[in-house]
C-alpha positions in Angstrom: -57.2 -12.5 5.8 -53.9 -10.5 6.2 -52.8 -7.6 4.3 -49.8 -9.6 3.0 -52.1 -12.7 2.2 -54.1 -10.6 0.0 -51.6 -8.4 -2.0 -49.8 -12.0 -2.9 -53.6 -13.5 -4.2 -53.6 -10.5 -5.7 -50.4 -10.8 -7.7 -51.3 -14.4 -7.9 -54.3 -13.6 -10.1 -52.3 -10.8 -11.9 -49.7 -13.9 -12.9 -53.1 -16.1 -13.7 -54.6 -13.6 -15.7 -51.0 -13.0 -18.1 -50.4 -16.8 -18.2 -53.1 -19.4 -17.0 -55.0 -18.3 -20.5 -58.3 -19.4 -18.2 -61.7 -19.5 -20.2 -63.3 -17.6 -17.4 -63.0 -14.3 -15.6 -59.9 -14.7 -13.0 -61.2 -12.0 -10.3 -64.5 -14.0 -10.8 -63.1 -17.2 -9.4 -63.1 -18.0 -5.3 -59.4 -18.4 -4.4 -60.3 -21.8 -3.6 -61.8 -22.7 -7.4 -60.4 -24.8 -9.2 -58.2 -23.5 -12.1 -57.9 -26.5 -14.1 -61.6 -26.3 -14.4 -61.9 -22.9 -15.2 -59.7 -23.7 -18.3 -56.3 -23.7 -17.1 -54.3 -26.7 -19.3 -51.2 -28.4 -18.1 -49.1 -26.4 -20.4 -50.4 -22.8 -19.0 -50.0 -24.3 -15.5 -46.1 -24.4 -16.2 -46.4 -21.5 -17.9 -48.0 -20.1 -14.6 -45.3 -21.8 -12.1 -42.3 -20.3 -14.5 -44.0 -16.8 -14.2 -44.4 -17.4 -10.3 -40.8 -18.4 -9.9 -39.8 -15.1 -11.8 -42.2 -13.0 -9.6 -41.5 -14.3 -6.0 -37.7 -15.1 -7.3 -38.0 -18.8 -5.8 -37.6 -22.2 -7.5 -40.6 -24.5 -6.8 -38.7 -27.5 -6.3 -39.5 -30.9 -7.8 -42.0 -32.2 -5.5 -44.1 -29.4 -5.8 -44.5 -29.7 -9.0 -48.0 -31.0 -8.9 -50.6 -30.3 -10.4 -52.4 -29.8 -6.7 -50.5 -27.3 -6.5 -51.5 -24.9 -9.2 -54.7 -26.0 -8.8 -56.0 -23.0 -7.1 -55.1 -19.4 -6.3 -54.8 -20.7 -2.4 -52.7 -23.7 -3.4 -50.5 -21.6 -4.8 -50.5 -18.8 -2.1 -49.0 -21.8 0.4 -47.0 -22.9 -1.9 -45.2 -19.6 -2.0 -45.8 -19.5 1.7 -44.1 -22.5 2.4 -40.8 -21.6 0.0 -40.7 -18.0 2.4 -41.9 -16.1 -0.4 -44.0 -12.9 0.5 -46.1 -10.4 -0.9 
């Protein structure tokens, strides 16, 4: 994994942690885990992709907004990815 791969899963779970209101430990979780069932609702997950777009300074635009793709702390690292965002 790169350097710049891990500071944004890094600031990923930082955003998770403020937002996703999860019922378990964020850095507990594999980046590939599951969010929703780690207690992440539908409301925290926009709640999650507003404090993303303010991080990052993107827009996810409407057909990202999935719930695949806040399902995970990697689905949301190439989400990012794919709107040019970096760490």
């Amino acid at each position: 994994m790169s350097t710049e791969t891990t500071t944004t899963q890094a600031r990923i779970r930082d955003v998770l942690r403020l937002h996703a209101h999860l019922t378990k430990d964020v850095d507990a979780l594999d980046s590939s885990d599951d969010l929703y069932a780690a207690g992440m609702t539908s409301h925290a997950s926009v709640t999650v992709m507003l404090a993303c777009e303010d991080e990052w300074d993107v827009e996810f635009p409407q057909r990202m907004l999935t719930r695949t793709t806040f399902s995970s702390v990697d689905a949301i690292a190439a989400a990012l990815a794919e709107l040019g965002a970096t760490s």
